[in-house]
N, C-alpha and C positions, 0 to 999 in steps of 0.2 A: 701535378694533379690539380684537378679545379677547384675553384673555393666552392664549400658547400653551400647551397640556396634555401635548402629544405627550413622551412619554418616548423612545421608539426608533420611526423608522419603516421601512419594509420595502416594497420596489422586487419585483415579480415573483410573482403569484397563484396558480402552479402548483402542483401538489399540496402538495411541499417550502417552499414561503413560506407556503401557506395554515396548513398546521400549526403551524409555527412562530410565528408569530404568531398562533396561537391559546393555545401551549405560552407566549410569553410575555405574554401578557394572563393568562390562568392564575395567572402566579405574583406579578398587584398593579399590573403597568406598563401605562401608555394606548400603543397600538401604533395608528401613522397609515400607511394602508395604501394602495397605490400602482400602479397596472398600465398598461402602454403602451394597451393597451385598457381603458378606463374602464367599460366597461360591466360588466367581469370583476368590479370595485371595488364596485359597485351588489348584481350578481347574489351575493356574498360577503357582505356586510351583510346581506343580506335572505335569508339560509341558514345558511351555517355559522357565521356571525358575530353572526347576533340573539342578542340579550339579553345581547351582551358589553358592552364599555366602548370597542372597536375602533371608532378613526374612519377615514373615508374620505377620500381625495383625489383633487381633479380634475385636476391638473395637479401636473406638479415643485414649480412656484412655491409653487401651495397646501400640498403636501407639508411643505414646508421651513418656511412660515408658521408651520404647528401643531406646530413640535415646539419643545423646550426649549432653552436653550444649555447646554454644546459638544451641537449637533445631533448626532447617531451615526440615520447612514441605510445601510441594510442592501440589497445589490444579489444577489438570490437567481434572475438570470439566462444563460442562457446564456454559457458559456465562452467567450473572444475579443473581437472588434471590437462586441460588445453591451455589453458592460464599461465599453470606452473611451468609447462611443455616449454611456449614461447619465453619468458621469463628466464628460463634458464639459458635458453638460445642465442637472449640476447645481450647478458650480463657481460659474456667475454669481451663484447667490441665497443663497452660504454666509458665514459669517463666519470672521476666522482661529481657529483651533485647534477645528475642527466636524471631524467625522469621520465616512469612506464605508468601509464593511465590505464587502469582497466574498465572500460566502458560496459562490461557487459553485466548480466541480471547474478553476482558473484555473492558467496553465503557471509554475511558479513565476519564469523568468524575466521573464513578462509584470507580475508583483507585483513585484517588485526594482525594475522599471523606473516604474511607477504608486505607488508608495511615495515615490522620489525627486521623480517630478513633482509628486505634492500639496505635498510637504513644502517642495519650493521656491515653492509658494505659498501657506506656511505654513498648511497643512491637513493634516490627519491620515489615514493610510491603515493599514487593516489588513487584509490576507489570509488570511480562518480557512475552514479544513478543517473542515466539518461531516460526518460520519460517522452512520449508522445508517439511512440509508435515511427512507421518511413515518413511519414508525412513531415511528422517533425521534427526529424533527424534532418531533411534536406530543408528547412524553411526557419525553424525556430522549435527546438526540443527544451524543457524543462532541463536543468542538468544539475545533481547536486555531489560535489564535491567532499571528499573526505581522505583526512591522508597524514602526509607530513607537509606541514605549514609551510615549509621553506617551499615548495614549489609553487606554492598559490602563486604568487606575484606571477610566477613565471608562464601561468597558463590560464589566467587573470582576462586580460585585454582579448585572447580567443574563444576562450570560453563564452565570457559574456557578452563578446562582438554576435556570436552564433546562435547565442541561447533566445528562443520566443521572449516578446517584450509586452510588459504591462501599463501600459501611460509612461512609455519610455522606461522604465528598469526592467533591466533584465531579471529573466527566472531562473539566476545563477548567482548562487554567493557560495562563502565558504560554511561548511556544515558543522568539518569538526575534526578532530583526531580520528588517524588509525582506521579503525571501520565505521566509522558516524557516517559518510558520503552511501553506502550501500545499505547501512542500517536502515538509515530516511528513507531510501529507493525500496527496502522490502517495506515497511510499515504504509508504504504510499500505494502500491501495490497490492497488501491487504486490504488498506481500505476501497480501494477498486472490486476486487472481489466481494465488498458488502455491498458496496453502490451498484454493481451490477444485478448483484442477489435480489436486492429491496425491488430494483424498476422491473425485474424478473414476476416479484411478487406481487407488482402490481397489476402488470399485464396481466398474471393468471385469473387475477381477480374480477378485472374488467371482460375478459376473455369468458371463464368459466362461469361467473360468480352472477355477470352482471347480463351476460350473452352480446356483447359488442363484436361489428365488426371488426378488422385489422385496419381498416381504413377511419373506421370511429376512433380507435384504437390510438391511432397515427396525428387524429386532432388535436386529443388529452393532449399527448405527450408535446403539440406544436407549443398548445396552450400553457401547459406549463413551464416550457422553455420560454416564457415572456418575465416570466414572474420569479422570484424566488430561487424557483426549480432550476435556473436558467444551467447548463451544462454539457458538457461536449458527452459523455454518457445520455444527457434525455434528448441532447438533437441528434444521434446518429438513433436511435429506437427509432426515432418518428420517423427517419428514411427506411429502417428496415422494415416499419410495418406494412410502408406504401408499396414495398417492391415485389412487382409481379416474376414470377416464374413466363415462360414463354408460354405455356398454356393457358394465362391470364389469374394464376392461383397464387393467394400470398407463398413467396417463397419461405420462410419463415417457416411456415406449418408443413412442409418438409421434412423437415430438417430433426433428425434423433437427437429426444431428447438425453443425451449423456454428455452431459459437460467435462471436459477436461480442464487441466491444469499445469501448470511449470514447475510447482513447489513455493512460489514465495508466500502465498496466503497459508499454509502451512507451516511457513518458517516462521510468518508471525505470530501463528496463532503458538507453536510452539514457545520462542520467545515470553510471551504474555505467564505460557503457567511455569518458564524457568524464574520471572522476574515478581509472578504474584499479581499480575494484573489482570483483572475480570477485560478480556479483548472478545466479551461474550458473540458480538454479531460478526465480527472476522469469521470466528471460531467456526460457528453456525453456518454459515456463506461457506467455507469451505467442506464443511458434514454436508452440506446442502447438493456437491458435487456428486459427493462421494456416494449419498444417497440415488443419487439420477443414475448411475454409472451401472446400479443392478437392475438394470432396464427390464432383460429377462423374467427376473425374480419379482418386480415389480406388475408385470403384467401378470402373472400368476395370482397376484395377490389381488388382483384389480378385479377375480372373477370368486375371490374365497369372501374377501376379508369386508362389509357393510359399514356403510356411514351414514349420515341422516337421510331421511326420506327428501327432505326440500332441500334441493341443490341451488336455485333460484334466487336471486335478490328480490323481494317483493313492494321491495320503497321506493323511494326516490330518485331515480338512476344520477339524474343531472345533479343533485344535490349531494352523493355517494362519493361521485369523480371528487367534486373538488372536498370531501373530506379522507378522500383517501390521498389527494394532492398534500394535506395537508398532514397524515402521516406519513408518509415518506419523508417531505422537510422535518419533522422531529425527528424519524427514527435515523437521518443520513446525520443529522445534530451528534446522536449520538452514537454515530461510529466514528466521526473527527475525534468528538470527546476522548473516545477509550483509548484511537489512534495516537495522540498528544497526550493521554496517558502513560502512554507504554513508552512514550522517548522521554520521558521526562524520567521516568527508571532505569532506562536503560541507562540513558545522561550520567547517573549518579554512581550506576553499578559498571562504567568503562570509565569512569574521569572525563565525561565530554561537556563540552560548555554550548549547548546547544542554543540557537537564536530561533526562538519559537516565530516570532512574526517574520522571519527572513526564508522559513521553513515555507509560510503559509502565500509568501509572495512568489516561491519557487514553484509552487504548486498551482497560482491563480491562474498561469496559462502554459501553454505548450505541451500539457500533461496530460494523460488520461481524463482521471480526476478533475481537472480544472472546472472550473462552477463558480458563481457569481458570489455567493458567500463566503470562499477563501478570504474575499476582501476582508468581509466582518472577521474574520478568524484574526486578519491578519490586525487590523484597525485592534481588539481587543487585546492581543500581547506587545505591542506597541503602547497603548496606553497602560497598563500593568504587564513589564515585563515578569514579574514574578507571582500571575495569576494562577494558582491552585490549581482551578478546573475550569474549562471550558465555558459551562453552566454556570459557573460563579459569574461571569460576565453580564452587566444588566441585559447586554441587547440578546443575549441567549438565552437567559433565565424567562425573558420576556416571552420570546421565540418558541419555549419548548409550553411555557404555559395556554399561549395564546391557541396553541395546534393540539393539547392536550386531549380534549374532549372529543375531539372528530380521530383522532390516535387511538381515543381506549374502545372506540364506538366500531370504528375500521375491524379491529382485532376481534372483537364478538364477534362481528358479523358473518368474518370469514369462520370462526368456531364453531356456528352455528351452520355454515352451508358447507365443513368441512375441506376447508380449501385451505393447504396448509402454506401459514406463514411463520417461517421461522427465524427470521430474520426481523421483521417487524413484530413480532413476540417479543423476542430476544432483547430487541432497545429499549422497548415499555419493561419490561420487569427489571432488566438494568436500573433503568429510571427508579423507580419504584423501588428496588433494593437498595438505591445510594441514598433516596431521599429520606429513609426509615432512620430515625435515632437509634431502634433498638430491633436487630435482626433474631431468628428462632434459632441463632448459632449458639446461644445458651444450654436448649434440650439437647444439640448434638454434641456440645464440648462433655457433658453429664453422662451421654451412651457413649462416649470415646472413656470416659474415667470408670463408668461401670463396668465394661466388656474386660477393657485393655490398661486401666490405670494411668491411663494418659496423662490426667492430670487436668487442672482447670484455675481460671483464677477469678475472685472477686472483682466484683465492680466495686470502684474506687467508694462509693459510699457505704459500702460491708465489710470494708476494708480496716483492721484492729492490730490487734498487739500477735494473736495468735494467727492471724491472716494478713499479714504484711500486703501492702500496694505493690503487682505487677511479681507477687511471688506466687509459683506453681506448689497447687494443693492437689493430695489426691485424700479420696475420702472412699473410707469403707462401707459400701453400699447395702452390704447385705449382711454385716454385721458375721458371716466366717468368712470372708476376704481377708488378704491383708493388706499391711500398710504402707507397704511399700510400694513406689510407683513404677514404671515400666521406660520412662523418658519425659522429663520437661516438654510441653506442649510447644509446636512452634508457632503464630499468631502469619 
């Protein structure tokens, strides 16, 4: 039998695996390539594949045959019980310490859980977030790793041979235990979902608000990919605005409006209220879809329901742009914020030792997401790896001050001509909420202890002998209640 050649093989022909193993053949490694349909295997070899060094296989078994020891097989299929399918398929013909990558968009609990079960059969699992779409599957994809630590070395040198590079480093490192490699990948994901939301919200604004063409439309957005703004999100808008339909008509304006979705901006947003983190403009960006989706019921309403008589900007148009430029850079400020909120929870509540600035360099290119400010993201948890918040950072705190006023100016205006943002809402009263010493959760801890006894507790300077610090009170309000409480509050 011949000695095996295979360096890495690859489970799944679709656009996304075809790339990618073409990106890593490319970079020197024999890639053994794999599809539930064999013929997809054939029809690849003899296309996009000729005159590579890519071999093919007919089967699992064969699969595993041809590659090298510790085997590292790459499963680049759909999300769920196709995971488990393969996985099972391929446990019989592995040896111990081989290792199965699951490349695909996977729920990070489903990884946590597939991690422990190879490992108890001393096999290796790793759950990596690949980011960037074909383009960057076949050229350079963000890629973040999460798993059992022992196979990093071993998928190390390809990983980050493949992964898009930033002033030469790669946007590949190791993420973390178990599910931290898909956890990063769904949180990176949510925040795409808000970064789409926001440039969403601004189109409509300039669009509705302001009466701009799609071609004026298409300037903003060039303009502010100079600056700031700079990001693979605002330079593909500016190609969408420009592009004609064959009748010469923005294609865009087409196009119904009901946005869809995969589930991860909803796994985030879920995540946030399991972990208690306010992930308010995730949140919203994904209501935002949900909203668009009763398209039907929304026209219905568009002929019942009245909003201000002046639909119209009546100011400054040229002056508006660049303050509405300059909300979106706060309000994107504050969807990283809540995003690197939510992993720094999640960190604590799975045991992950998470590297915040290694996160934010994974993210500076190859990714959706990537934007010129990852860099500062990245530069600030480098210089304080154990920075709190985001916003604590001077160049952030400076950033969100600086953009403030032309932020809360933006937000009227659209209140005032009825164009709704909820997204850039959403980050200004964020802001506004984190920055308050003292929020109105007071009156509502008092109607939770009225109605329900829930209970409530002193603030630390009302705090005595008969109301101990951080002890749960409940108090009879109406003098025939009783006195007894219904459950300790939970904060």
């Amino acid at each position: 039998m011949a000695e095996p050649t295979g360096d890495f093989g690859l489970i799944g022909l679709a656009v996304m695996g075809q790339n990618l193993i073409l990106n890593v053949n490319d970079h020197g490694y024999t890639v053994v390539a794999f599809n539930r349909t064999v013929s997809k295997v054939d029809r690849f070899l003899k296309n996009e594949a000729k005159g590579t060094n890519i071999i093919g296989a007919s089967s699992i078994e064969d699969l595993v045959k041809k590659l090298k020891k510790p085997r590292k097989i790459m499963l680049l299929v759909k999300a769920g019980s196709a995971v488990d399918d393969f996985i099972e398929q391929i446990i019989p013909y592995l040896s111990i310490g081989d290792i199965i990558i699951d490349g695909g968009n996977s729920h990070f609990p489903d990884t946590i859980r597939r991690c422990k079960y190879l490992e108890e059969k001393k096999l290796l699992f790793i759950g990596c977030g690949v980011s960037g779409g074909e383009d960057g599957a076949r050229y350079g994809p963000s890629l973040m790793p999460g798993g059992s630590k022992a196979a990093w070395e071993h998928v190390k040198p390809i990983f980050q041979s493949i992964a898009a590079k930033v002033n030469n480093e790669p946007c590949c490192d190791w993420v973390g235990e178990t599910g931290a490699g898909h956890y990063v990948k769904m949180v990176h994901n949510g925040i795409e979902y808000g970064d789409m939301q926001l440039i969403c919200e601004a189109y409509h604004l300039m669009k509705e608000g302001l009466g701009l063409s799609n071609d004026d439309i298409a300037d903003v957005f060039v303009d502010w990919n100079k600056g700031e703004l700079d990001s693979f999100l605002i330079d593909i808008t500016k190609d969408i605005m420009r592009f004609k339909d064959e009748d010469g008509k923005p294609l865009v304006e087409k196009i119904k409006d009901t946005a869809g979705q995969k589930g991860t901006g909803k796994w985030t947003a879920i995540s946030s209220l399991d972990l208690g983190v306010p992930v308010t403009l995730i949140g919203e960006a994904v209501y935002s879809r949900t909203l668009s989706a009763l398209k039907d019921e929304r026209v219905r309403a568009s002929k019942i329901l009245k909003g201000p008589h002046n639909t119209k900007f009546s100011g400054d148009k040229q002056k508006f742009v660049k303050q509405l430029g300059q909300a979106l850079y706060a309000s994107k400020l504050i969807s990283y914020t809540q995003g690197f909120m939510l992993m720094r929870e999640a960190a604590k509540d799975n045991n992950w030792d998470l590297n915040n600035a290694g996160i934010a360099l994974m993210w500076r290119g190859g990714c959706i997401i990537r934007s010129a400010f990852l860099g500062d993201i990245k530069n600030a948890y480098t210089n304080n790896p154990k920075l709190e918040n985001l916003l604590f950072d001077p160049f952030f705190k400076k950033a969100i001050e600086d953009a403030q006023d032309s932020w809360r100016y933006v937000i009227s205006q659209a209140v005032l001509l009825g164009i709704p943002t909820p997204a850039f809402s959403t980050a200004l009263a964020f802001y506004d909420g984190y920055r308050h010493e003292k929020l109105p959760a007071n009156l509502l801890q008092a109607q939770r202890d009225y109605f329900g006894a829930h209970t409530f507790r002193f603030l630390d300077e009302y705090a005595d002998e008969d109301h101990p610090k951080d002890t749960d009170v409940h108090v009879n309000w109406t003098g025939h209640g009783g006195n007894v409480s219904s459950s300790a509050y939970l904060a």
